[in-house]
C-alpha positions as CSV (number, residue, x, y, z in Angstrom):
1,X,-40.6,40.7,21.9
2,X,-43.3,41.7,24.0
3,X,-44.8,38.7,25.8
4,X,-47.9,39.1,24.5
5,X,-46.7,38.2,20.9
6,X,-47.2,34.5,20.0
7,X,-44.3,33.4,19.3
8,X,-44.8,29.8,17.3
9,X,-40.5,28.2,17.9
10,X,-40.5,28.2,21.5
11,X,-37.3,28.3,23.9
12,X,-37.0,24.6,24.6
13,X,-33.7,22.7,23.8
14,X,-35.2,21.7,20.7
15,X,-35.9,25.2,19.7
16,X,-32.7,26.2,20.8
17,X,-30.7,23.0,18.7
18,X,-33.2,24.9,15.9
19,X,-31.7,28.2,16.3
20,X,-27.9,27.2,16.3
21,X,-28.7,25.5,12.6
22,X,-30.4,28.3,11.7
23,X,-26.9,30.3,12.9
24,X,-24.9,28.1,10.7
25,X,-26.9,27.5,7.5
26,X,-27.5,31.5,7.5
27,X,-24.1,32.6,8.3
28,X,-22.9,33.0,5.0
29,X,-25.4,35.4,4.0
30,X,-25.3,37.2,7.1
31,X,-22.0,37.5,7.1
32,X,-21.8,39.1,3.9
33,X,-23.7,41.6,5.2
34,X,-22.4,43.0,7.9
35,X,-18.5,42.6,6.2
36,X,-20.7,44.9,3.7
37,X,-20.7,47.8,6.7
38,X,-17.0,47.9,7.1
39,X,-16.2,47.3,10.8
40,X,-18.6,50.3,12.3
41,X,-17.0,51.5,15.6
42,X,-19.0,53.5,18.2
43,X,-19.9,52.5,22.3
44,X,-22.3,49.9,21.7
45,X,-23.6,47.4,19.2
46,X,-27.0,45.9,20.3
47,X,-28.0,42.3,18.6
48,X,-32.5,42.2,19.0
49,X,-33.9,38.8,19.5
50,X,-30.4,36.9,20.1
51,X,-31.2,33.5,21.4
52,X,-29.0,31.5,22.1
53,X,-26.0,34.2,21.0
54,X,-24.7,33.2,17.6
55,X,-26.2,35.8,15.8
56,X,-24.9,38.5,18.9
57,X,-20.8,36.9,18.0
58,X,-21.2,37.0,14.9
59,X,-21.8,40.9,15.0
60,X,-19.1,41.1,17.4
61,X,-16.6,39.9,14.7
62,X,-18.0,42.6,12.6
63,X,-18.2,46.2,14.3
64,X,-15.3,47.3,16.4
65,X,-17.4,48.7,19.2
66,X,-16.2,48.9,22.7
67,X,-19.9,46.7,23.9
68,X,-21.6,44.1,22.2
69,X,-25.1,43.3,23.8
70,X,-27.8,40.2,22.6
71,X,-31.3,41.0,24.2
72,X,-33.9,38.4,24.2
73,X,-37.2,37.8,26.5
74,X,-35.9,33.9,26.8
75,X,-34.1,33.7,30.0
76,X,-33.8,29.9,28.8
77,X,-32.1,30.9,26.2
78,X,-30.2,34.1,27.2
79,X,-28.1,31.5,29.8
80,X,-27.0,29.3,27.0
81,X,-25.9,31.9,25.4
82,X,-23.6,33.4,28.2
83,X,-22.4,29.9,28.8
84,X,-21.0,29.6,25.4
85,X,-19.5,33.0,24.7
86,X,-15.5,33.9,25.6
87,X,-15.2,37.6,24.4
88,X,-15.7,39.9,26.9
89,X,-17.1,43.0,24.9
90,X,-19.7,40.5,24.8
91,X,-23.4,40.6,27.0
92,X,-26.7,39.6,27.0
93,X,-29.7,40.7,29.3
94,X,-32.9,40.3,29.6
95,X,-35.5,42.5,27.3
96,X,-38.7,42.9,25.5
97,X,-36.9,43.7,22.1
98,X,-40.2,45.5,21.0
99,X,-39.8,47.7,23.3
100,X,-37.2,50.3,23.9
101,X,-35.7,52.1,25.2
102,X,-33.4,49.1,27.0
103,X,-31.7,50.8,29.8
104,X,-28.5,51.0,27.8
105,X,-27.0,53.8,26.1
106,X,-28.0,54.8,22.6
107,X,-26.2,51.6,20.3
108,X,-24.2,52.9,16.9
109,X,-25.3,49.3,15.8
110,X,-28.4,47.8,15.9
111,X,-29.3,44.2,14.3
112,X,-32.0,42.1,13.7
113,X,-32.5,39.0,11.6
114,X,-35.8,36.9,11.5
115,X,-37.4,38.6,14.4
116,X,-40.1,41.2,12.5
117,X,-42.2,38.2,11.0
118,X,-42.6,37.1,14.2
119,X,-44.4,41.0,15.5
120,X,-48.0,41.4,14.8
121,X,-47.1,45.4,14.0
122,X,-43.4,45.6,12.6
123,X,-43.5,49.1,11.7
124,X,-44.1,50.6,14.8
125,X,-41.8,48.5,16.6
126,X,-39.1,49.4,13.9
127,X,-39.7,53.1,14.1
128,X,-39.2,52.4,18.2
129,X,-36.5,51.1,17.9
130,X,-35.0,54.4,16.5
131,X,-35.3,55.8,20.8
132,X,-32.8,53.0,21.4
133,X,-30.5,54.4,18.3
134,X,-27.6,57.0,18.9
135,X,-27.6,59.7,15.7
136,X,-26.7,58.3,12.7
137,X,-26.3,54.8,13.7
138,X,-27.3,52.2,11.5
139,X,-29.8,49.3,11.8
140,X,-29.3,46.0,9.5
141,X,-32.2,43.8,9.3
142,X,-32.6,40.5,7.6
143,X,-35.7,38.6,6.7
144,X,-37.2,35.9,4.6
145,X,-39.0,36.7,1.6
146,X,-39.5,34.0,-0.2
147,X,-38.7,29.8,0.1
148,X,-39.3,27.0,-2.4
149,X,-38.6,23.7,-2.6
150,X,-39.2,21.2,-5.5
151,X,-39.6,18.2,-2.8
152,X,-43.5,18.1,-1.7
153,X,-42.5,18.4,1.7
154,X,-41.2,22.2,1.5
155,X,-44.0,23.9,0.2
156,X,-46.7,21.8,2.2
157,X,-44.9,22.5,5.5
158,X,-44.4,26.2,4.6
159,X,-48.0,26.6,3.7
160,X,-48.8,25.2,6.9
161,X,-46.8,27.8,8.7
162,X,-47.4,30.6,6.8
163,X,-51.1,29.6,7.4
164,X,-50.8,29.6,11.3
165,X,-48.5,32.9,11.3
166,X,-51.2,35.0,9.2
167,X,-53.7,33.7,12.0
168,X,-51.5,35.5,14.9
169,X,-51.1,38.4,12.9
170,X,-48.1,37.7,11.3
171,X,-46.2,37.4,8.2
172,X,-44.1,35.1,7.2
173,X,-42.3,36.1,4.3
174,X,-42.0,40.0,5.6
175,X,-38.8,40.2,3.5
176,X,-40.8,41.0,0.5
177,X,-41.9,44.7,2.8
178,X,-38.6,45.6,4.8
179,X,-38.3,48.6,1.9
180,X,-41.8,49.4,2.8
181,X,-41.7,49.1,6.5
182,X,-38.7,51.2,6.5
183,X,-40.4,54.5,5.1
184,X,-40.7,56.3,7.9
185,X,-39.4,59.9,9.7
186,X,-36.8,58.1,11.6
187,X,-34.6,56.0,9.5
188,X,-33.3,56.6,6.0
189,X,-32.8,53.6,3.9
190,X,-29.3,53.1,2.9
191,X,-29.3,49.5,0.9
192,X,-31.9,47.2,0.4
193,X,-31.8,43.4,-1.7
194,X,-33.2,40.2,-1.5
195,X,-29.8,37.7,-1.1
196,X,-30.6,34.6,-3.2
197,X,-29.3,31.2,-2.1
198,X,-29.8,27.1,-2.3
199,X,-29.2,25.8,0.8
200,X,-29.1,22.3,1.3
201,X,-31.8,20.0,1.5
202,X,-30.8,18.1,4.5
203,X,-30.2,21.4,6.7
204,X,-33.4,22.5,6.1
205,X,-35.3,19.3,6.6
206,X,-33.9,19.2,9.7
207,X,-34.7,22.8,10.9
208,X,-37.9,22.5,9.8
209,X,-38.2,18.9,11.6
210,X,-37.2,20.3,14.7
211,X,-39.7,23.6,14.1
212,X,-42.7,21.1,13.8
213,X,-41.9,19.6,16.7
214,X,-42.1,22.8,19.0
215,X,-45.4,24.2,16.5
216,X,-47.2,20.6,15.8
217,X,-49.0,21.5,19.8
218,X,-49.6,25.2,19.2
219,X,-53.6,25.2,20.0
220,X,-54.3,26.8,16.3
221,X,-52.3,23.9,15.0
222,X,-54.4,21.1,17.0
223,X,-57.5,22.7,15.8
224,X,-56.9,23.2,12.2
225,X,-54.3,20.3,11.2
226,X,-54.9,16.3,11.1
227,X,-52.5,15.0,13.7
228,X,-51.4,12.3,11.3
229,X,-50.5,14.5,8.4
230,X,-48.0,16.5,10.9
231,X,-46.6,13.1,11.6
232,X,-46.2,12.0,8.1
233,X,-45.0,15.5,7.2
234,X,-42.7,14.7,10.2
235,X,-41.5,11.5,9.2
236,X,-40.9,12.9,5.7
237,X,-38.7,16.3,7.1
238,X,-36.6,13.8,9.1
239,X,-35.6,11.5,6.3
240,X,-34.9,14.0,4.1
241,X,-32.3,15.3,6.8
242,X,-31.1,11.7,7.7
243,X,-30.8,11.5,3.5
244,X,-32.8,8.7,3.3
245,X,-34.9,11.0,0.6
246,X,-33.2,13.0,-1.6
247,X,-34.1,16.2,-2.3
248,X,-32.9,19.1,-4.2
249,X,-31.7,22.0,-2.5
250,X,-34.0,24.4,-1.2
251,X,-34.4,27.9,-2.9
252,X,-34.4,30.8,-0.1
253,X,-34.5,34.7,-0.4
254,X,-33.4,36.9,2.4
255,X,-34.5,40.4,2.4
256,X,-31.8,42.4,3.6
257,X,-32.1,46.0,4.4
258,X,-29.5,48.4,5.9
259,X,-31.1,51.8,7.6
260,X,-29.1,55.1,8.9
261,X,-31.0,56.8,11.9
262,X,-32.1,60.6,10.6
C-alpha cells in the first residue's frame, strides 16, 4: 500500500506473530477458495499485501503458474518471508500494492485478502490493479464483513477498531461492498459470497491481543481511549486465549469475491 495509508497492525514481530495466526485460523476458508478456481495456469501469479508469505504459498499450492510473487511495502516483513519459503517458483519484492503497474509482467492471478479495508479509496486501487492484470486473468479477493462474539470482550474491542479505522478513512467490515466495489469497466464479477464460520475463541483472543498491542499507541488511540480500559480489555483478550475465560466461538463472515479482467 502506498505509504501514505495509515496502516493500524504494524510490521513489528508482534505484528508479524499476528499475521502467521491470522494464516492459520483463515486457511480453511481461503483455501476453499482458491481449490474453487481449479489450478489456473498462466506465467505469473501475484499475491498483494503478503507479509510475511503465508498467504503468497498458499496460492502457490493452488495455481500451476510458472512464478509466484508476494509484494508488500514491509521490507521487515518481506525478509521473513523469503527466509521461510523452499519453493522456488516462489518471490517476493518490494512494492506499493496500490499502485501498479509492478515491474513484472501482466499476472493471470492476482490475490488479495484483508488488504482493501486497510485503503482509504478501494475502488480505485482495485480498478488499478486491472494495469497489472494479463486479459482475462482473474482476481480473488477476500474480506471481512461481519464479526460477533457473545463474550463482552469481541464486540467492545471491534467497536474500538472499527471506530479508529472509519477515522483514517477506512472500513472495517468492507466485505459487506466487494460486489459493489467490483462494478466497474475493468473487471467482470464471476462469484461473489460471504463464507460463514466460528472460529475459536482462543485464536481470536489472541490475534486480537497481539493487534492491541501494536494499535493501543496509534496517536488517535491515545487521544480518544482510557489507557486503563485498553489494559483491562488487554488483560481480558489474553485470558481468553490462555483459556482462563471461556468463551464461545467467535462468529466471522468473509466476503469472498472472484473477478475476470474484461
Amino acid at each position: 500500500m502506498k505509504s501514505s495509508e495509515h496502516y493500524t497492525f504494524g510490521d513489528t514481530d508482534v505484528a508479524a506473530e499476528r499475521l502467521r495466526l491470522l494464516s492459520r485460523v483463515f486457511e480453511p476458508s481461503s483455501r476453499r477458495l482458491l481449490q474453487s478456481l481449479g489450478n489456473p495456469s498462466g506465467d505469473l501469479a501475484v499475491d498483494l499485501g503478503c507479509g510475511p508469505g503465508s498467504t503468497t504459498r498458499l496460492v502457490a499450492e493452488h495455481v500451476a503458474t510458472a512464478r509466484v510473487v508476494g509484494l508488500d511495502q514491509s521490507q521487515r516483513l518481506l525478509e521473513q518471508a523469503t527466509r521461510e519459503q523452499a519453493d522456488l517458483r516462489v518471490s517476493f519484492l518490494q512494492r506499493d500494492v496500490s499502485s501498479p503497474p509492478f515491474s513484472l509482467p501482466e499476472a493471470s492471478v492476482l490475490y488479495s485478502r484483508f488488504l482493501l479495508t486497510h485503503l482509504r479509496e478501494p475502488a480505485a486501487v482495485l480498478r488499478a490493479w486491472a494495469r497489472a492484470a494479463a486479459p482475462s486473468a482473474v482476481l480473488v479477493l477476500e474480506e471481512t464483513a461481519f464479526m460477533s462474539g457473545e463474550h463482552a470482550a469481541f464486540p467492545r474491542y471491534y467497536a474500538l477498531v472499527e471506530r479508529m479505522q472509519a477515522h483514517y478513512g477506512q472500513r472495517m467490515y468492507i466485505g459487506q461492498e466487494l460486489s459493489a466495489l467490483a462494478s466497474c469497466p475493468e473487471w467482470a464479477l464471476e462469484s461473489a459470497e460471504i463464507a460463514v464460520a466460528p472460529l475459536p475463541a482462543a485464536d481470536m483472543a489472541r490475534l486480537h491481543s497481539l493487534n492491541l498491542q501494536t494499535w493501543s499507541s496509534d496517536p488517535f488511540a491515545q487521544a480518544n481511549y482510557e489507557r486503563a480500559e485498553l489494559e483491562a480489555l488487554g488483560l481480558e483478550l489474553s485470558q481468553i486465549a490462555a483459556g482462563e475465560i471461556s468463551a464461545a466461538p467467535v462468529s466471522c463472515g468473509i466476503g469472498q469475491v472472484v473477478l475476470r479482467r474484461r
